[in-house]
C-alpha positions as CSV (number, residue, x, y, z in Angstrom):
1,X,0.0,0.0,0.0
2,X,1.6,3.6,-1.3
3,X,1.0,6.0,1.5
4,X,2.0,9.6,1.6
5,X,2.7,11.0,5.4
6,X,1.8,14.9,6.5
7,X,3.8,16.6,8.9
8,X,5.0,19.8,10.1
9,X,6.6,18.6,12.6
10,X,9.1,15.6,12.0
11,X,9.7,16.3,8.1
12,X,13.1,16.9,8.9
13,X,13.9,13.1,10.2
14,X,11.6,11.3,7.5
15,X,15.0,10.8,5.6
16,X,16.3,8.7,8.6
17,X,13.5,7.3,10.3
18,X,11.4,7.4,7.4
19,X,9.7,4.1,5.6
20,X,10.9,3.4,2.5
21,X,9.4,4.0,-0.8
22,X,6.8,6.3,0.8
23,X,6.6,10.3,0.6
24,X,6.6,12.7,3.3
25,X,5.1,16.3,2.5
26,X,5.9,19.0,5.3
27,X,3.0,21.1,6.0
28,X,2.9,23.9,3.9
29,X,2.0,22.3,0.5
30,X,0.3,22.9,-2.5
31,X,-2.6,20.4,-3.3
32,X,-0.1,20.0,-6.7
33,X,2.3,19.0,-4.5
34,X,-0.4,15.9,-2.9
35,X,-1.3,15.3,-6.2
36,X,2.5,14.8,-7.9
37,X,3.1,12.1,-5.1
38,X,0.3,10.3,-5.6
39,X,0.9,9.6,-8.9
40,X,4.3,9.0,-7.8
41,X,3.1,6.7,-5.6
42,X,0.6,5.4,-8.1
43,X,3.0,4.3,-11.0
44,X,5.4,2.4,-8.6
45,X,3.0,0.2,-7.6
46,X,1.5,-0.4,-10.7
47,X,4.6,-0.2,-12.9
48,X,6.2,-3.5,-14.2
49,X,8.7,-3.6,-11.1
50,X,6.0,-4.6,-8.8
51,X,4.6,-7.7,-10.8
């Protein structure tokens, strides 16, 4: 399951504690900003790598 995390808080550490092959947005975004990572998101899982 492809989730994307929201914080405004712990952004800083995602990239160490962070789990893999997820995305992190740090509160400020723009809604293009949700919508690029989940269609990130979207064509990994459904790409040919994950068959």
């Amino acid at each position: 399951m492809a989730v994307v995390y929201i914080s405004g808080d712990s952004a800083a550490e995602w990239a160490i504690n962070g789990v893999p092959n997820d995305i992190m947005l740090e509160k400020p975004f723009a809604m293009a900003e949700m919508i690029t990572a989940v269609d990130q998101l979207n064509d990994r899982s459904t790409g040919p790598a994950s068959a």
